[in-house]
C-alpha positions as CSV (number, residue, x, y, z in Angstrom):
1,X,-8.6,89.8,-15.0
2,X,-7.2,93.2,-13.5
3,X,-4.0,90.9,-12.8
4,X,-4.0,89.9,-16.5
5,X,-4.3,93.4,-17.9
6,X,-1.7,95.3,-15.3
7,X,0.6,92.1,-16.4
8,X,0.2,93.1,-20.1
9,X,0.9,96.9,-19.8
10,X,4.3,96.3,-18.4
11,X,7.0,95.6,-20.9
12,X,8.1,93.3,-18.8
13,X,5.2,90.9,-18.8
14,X,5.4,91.5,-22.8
15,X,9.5,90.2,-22.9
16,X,8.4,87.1,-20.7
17,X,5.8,86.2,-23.1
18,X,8.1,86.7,-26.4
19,X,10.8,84.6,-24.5
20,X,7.8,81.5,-23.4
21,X,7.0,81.7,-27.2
22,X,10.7,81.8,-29.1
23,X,11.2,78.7,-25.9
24,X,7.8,76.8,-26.6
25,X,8.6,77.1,-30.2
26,X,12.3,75.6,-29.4
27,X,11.1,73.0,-27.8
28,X,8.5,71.5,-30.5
29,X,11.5,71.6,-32.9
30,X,13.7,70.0,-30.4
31,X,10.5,67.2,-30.3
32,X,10.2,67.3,-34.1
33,X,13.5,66.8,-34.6
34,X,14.3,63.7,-31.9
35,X,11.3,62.1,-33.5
36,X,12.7,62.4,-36.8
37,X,16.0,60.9,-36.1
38,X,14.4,58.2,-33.4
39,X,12.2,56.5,-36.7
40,X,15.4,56.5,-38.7
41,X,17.9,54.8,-35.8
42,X,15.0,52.0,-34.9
43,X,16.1,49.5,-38.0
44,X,20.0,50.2,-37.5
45,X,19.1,49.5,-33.6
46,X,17.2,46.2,-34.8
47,X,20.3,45.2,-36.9
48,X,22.9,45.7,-34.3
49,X,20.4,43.8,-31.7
50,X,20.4,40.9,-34.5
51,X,24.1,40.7,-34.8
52,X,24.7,40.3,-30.9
């Protein structure tokens, strides 16, 4: 716990944790996003796999 707080009066320890948030937050959009796109190419995927 003495780790935890000596990691958390450093400014430091305060940037890494903004950056791990603005980059977990990144990456759920990134998810979000491929997810959103992936649905909408499966039926032009299907039509082009029916046309071969």
């Amino acid at each position: 716990m003495s780790l935890l707080k000596s990691f958390l009066k450093h400014d430091e320890g305060v940037t890494a944790m903004e950056y791990a948030l603005i980059g977990s937050l990144i990456a759920v959009v990134i998810v979000i996003a491929v997810t959103a796109v992936g649905v909408k190419l499966i039926p032009i995927f299907n039509k082009v796999a029916a046309s071969i």
